[in-house]
C-alpha positions in Angstrom: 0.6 15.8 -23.9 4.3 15.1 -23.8 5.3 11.9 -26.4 1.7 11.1 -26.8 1.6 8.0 -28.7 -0.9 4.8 -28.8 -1.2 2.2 -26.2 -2.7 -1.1 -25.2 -4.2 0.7 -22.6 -6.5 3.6 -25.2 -6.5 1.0 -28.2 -10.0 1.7 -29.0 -9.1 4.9 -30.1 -7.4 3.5 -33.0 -10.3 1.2 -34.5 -9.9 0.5 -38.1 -6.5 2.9 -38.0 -2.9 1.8 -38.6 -0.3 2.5 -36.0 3.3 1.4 -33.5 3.1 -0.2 -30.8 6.7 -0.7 -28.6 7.1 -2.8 -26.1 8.2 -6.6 -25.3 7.3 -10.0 -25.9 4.6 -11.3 -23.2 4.2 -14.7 -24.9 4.1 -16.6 -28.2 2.4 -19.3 -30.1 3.0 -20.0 -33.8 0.7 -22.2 -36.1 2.4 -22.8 -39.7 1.7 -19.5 -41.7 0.7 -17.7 -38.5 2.7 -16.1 -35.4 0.5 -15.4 -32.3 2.5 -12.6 -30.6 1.5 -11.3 -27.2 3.0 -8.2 -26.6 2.9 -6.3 -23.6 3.3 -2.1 -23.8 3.6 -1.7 -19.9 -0.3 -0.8 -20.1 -1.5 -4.0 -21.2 -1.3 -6.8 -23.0 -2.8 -7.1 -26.6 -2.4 -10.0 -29.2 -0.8 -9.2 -32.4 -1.1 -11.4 -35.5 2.1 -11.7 -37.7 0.1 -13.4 -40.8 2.9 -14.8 -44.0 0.8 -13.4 -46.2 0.7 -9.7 -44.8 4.6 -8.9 -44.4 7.9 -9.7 -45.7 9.5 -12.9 -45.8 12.5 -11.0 -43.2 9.8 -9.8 -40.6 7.9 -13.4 -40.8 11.5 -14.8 -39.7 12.3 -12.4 -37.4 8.7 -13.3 -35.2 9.3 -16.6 -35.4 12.9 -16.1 -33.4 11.7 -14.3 -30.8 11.9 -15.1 -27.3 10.0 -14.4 -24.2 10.6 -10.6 -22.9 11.9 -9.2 -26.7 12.0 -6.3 -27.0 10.4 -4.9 -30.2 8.3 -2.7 -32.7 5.3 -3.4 -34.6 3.5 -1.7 -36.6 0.0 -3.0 -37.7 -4.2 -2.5 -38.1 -6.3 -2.4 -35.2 -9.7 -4.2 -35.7 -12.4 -5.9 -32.9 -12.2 -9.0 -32.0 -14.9 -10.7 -29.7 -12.7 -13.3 -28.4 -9.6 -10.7 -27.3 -9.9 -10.4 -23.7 -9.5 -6.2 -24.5 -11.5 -6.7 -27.5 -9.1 -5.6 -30.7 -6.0 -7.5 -32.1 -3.7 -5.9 -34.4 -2.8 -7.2 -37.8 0.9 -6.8 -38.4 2.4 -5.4 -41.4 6.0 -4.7 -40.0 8.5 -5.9 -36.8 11.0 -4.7 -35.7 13.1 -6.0 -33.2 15.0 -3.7 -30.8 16.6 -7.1 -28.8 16.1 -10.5 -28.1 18.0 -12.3 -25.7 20.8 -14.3 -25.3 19.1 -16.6 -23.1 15.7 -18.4 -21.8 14.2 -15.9 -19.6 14.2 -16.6 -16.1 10.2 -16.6 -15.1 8.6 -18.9 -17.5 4.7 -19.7 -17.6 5.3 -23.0 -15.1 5.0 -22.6 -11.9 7.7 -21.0 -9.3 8.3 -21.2 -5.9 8.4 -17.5 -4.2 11.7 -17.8 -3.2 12.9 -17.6 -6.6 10.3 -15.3 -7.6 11.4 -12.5 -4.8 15.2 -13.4 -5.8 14.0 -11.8 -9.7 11.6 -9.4 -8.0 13.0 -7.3 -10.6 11.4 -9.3 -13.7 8.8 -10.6 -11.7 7.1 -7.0 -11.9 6.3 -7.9 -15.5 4.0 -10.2 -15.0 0.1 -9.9 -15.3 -0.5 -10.4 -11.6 2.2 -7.8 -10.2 1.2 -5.3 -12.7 -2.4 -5.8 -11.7 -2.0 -4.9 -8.1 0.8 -1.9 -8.8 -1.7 -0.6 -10.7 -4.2 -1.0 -7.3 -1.6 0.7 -5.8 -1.2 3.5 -7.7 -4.6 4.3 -7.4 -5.0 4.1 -3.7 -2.2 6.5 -3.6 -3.7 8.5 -5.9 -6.9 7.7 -3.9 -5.5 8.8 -0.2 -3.9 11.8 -1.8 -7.1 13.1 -3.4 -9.1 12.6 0.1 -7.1 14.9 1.7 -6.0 17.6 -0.3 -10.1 17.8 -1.2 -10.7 18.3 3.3 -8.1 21.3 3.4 -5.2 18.9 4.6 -1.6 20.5 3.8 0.9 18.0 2.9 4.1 18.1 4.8 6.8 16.0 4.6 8.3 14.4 7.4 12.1 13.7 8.1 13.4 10.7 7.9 16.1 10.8 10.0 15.7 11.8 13.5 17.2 12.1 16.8 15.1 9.6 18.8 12.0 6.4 18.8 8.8 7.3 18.1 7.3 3.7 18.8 9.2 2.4 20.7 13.5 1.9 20.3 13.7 -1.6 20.2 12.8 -1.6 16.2 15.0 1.3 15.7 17.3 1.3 12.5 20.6 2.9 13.9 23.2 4.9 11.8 26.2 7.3 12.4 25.1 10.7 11.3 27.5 13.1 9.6 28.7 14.8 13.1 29.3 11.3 15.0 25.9 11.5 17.0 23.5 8.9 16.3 20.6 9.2 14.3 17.3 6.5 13.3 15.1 5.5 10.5 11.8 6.8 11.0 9.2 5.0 12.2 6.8 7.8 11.7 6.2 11.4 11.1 3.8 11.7 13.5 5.4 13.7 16.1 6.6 16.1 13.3 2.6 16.6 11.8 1.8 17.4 15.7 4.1 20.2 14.9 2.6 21.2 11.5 -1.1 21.2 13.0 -0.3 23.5 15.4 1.1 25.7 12.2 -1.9 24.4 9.6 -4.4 23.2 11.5 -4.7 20.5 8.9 -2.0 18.0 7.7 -0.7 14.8 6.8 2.5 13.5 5.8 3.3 10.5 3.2 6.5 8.2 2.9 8.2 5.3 4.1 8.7 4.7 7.8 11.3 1.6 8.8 10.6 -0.6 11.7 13.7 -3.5 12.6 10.9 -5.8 13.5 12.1 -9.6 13.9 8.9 -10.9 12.1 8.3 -13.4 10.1 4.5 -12.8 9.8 2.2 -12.3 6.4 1.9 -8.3 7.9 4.9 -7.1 8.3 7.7 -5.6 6.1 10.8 -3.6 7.4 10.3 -1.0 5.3 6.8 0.1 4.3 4.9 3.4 3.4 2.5 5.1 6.1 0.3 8.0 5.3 -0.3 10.5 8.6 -3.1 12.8 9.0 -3.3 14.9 12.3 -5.3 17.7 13.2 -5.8 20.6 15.8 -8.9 21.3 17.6 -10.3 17.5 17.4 -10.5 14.3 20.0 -11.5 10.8 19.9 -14.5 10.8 18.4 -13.7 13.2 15.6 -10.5 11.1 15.0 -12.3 8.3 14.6 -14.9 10.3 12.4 -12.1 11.1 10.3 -10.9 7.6 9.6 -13.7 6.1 8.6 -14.8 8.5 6.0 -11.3 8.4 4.8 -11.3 4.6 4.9 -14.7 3.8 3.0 -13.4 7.0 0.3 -10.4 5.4 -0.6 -11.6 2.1 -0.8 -14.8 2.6 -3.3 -12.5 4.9 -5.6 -10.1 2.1 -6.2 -13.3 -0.5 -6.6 -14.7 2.1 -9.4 -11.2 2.7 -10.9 -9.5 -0.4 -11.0 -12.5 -2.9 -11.3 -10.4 -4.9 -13.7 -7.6 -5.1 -12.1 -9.2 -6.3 -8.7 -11.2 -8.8 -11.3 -8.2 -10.1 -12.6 -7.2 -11.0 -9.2 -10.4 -12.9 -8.4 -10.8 -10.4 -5.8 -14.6 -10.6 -4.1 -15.3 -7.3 -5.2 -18.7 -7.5 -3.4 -16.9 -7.5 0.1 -15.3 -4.3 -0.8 -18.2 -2.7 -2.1 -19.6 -3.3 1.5 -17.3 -1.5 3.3 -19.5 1.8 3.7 -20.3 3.6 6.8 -21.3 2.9 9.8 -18.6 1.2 10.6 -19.1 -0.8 14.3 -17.1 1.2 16.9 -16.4 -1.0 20.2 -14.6 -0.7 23.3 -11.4 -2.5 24.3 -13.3 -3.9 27.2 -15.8 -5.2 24.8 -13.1 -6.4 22.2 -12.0 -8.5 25.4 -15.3 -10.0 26.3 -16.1 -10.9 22.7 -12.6 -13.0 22.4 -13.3 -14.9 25.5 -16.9 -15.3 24.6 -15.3 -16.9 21.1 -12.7 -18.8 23.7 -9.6 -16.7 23.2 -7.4 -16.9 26.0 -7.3 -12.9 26.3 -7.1 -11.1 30.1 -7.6 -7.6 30.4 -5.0 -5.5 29.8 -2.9 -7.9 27.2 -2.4 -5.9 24.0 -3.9 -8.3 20.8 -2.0 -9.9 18.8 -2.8 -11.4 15.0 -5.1 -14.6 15.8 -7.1 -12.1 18.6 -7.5 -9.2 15.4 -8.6 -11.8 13.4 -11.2 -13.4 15.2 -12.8 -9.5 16.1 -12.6 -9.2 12.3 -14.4 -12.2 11.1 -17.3 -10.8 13.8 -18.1 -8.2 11.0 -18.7 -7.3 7.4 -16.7 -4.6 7.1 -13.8 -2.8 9.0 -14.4 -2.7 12.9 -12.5 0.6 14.8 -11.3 -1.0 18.8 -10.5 2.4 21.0 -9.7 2.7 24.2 -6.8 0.2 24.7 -5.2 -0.2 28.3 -2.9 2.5 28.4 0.1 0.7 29.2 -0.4 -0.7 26.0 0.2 2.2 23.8 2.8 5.0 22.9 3.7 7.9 25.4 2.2 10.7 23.5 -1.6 9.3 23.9 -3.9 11.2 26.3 -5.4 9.3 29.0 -9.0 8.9 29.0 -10.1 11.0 31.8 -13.2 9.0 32.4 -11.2 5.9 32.7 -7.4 6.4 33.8 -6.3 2.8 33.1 -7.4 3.5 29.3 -5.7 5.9 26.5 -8.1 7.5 23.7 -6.7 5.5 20.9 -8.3 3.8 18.0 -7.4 0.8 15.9 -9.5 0.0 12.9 -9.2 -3.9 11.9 -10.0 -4.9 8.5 -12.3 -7.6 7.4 -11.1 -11.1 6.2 -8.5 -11.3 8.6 -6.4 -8.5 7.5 -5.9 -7.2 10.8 -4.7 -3.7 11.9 -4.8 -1.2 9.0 -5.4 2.1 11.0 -3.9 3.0 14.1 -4.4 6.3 16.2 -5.7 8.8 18.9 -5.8 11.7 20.6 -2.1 12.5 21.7 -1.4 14.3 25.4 -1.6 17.9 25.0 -0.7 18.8 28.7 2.8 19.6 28.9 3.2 18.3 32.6 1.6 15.6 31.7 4.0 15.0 28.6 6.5 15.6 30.5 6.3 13.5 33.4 5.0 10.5 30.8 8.8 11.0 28.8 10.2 10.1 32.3 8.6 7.3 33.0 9.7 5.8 30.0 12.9 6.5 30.0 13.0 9.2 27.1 15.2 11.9 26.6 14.0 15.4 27.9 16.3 16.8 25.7 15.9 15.0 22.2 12.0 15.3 23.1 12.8 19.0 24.0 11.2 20.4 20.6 8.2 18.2 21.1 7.5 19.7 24.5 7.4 23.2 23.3 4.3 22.8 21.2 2.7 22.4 25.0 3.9 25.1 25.4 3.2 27.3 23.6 -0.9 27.8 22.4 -1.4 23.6 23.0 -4.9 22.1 22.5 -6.8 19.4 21.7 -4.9 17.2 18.8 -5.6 13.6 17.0 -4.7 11.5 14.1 -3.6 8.4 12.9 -1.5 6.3 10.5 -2.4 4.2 7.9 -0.1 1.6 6.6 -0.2 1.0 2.5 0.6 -2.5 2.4 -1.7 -3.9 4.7 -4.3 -2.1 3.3 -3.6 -3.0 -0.1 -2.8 -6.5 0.6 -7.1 -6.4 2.2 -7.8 -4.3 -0.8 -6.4 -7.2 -3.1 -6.9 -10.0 -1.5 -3.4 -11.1 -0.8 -2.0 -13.5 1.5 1.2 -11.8 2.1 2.5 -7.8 2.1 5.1 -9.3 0.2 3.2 -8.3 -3.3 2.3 -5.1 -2.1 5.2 -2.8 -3.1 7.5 -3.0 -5.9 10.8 -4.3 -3.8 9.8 -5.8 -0.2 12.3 -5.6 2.6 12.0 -8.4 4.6 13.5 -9.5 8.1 15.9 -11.9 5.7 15.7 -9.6 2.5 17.2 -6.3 1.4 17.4 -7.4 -2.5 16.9 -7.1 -5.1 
């Protein structure tokens, strides 16, 4: 393995044996002949005990001017200790330090209000808690990635410029492209995998999509990472099929991977370990009843907004998929329920806890007069939809998918109360740094 070398992360593997460590200063407590140094390796944090009687009179001098965020070298025992929260400490026969600063750091163990923690987003990333869930993060990644390379799913990447909206243009990000025309941000590669499944059969496309939303909310970032399966040859019910098993797969493999982590976060890990198929599949119609039942102001044919997702939530112990939405309500490219022409075949799956939309999706129009006449009535151009009309034409059929949005589902994974902790540096409606 390329630079293998210990970390916090394997320690046990050196029990008893002497070894480095590199990394930085986490925190620090001295008590006369002893130094308390908690140093952290980027895989964890471990305690390592600079004792006067173990090392030179230079080294014990040097630990005792450290400072918060130091970078340094030490070399030392490892042994078991009961009362280490990783079990081993390190006895320290040697330091080295690499740097120590000029100045205080910034983020010290008191208390900080978020402003100031998003304005040193950029430090703030070495702390316990943001390390904890980008390490949930990483694995549902790794998690989503695994789920569908294992079904026969071809990866394909999306652009992420293009030519027109794909959810609508009034959350567009506009730029001048190279040639003077105009081209947008992405707000998803979904269009572009209805091309690939008619190539594959099987695909699903992974990477930021940019929506200019003017929201404040807990949800909603302006940059954010969606992952976009679609496939040939499958409606509704498949779709919908296909979500869940995708949902409750990712979700257990980041409960048995990052156990810790979620523990560290005082996540209730039970309420994750309940999300497990079936998973309750009701009707827009329904949705609707239930909210006035629960005295929601809700008529039919009103799209639902955060406080009507979260009271269809709390109805249920794990994630609850709503299809059938008014279709006046949804995108263009959904197919009209042909048992209900006031209705698209759409899905979206809430989570629990008040979480709200995580999944959204359907089966998209595959009949190209159909297509066609829809691009009109919303006022979309023929031409820059021009490509997207061919696959109608030529061998169309059947088609569904759906999006999934990281953050949200991270922050329900976690147990956050805002997407704002959910990838490394957020872009907010007021924030674009650090």
């Amino acid at each position: 393995m390329w630079n293998e070398r210990p970390t916090i992360e394997n320690i046990a593997r050196y029990e008893g044996q002497e070894i480095v460590l590199k990394g930085w200063l986490y925190n620090m407590r001295s008590s006369g002949k002893l130094h308390f140094l908690q140093v952290r390796d980027g895989t964890g944090v471990m305690q390592c005990v600079v004792f006067k009687g173990n090392v030179t009179p230079e080294v014990f001098e040097t630990a005792a001017a450290l400072k918060q965020e130091s970078s340094l070298v030490v070399r030392g025992k490892i042994r078991v200790d009961a009362r280490s929260p990783i079990g081993f400490e390190m006895d320290v026969v040697d330091l080295k330090a690499t740097h120590i600063p000029d100045v205080d750091y910034p983020i010290s163990p008191k208390e900080h209000g978020t402003a100031f923690l998003m304005d040193h987003r950029h430090l703030w990333l070495r702390s316990s808690r943001q390390q904890a869930i980008l390490r949930i993060r990483a694995e549902l990644i790794r998690q989503i990635r695994a789920y569908f390379d294992a079904n026969g799913f071809l990866l394909l990447d999306a652009p992420i410029f293009t030519p027109s909206a794909c959810e609508g243009t009034t959350t567009l990000f506009e730029t001048d492209y190279v040639d003077g025309s105009k081209a947008y941000l992405t707000q998803s590669g979904q269009l572009y995998m209805e091309a690939g499944a008619a190539a594959f059969g099987r695909v699903y496309c992974f990477g930021p999509t940019f929506r200019a939303e003017k929201s404040k909310t807990r949800r909603h970032l302006t940059e954010f990472w969606m992952v976009e399966p679609e496939v040939a040859h499958i409606g509704l019910d498949e779709d919908m099929d296909l979500a869940e098993d995708f949902l409750v797969s990712i979700v257990q493999g980041v409960v048995a991977n990052r156990r810790k982590e979620l523990a560290a976060l005082e996540r209730d890990i039970a309420a994750l370990e309940r999300v497990q198929k079936p998973f309750a599949r009701i009707s827009y119609t329904e949705a609707v009843e239930r909210l006035q039942q629960a005295g929601m102001p809700v008529r039919w044919g009103e799209d639902f907004g955060g406080d009507e997702e979260t009271v269809l939530a709390n109805q249920f112990d794990r994630p609850v998929m709503i299809h059938r939405y008014p279709a006046e309500c949804k995108a263009f490219y959904m197919k009209t329920d042909p048992d209900d022409l006031k209705c698209a075949l759409c899905v979206d799956v809430l989570a629990p806890e008040g979480y709200g939309e995580i999944i959204g999706g359907g089966q998209r129009e595959d009949d190209y007069d159909t297509l066609l006449k829809k691009i009109r009535t919303h006022g979309l151009s023929e031409e820059a939809f021009g490509w997207y009309l061919d696959l109608r034409r030529y061998g169309t059929v059947p088609h569904a998918g759906f999006g999934l949005g990281v953050e949200r589902t991270l922050g329900w994974i976690c147990g956050l109360p805002h997407v704002r902790e959910t990838i490394p540096f957020p872009r907010l409606m007021q924030r674009v740094t650090p």
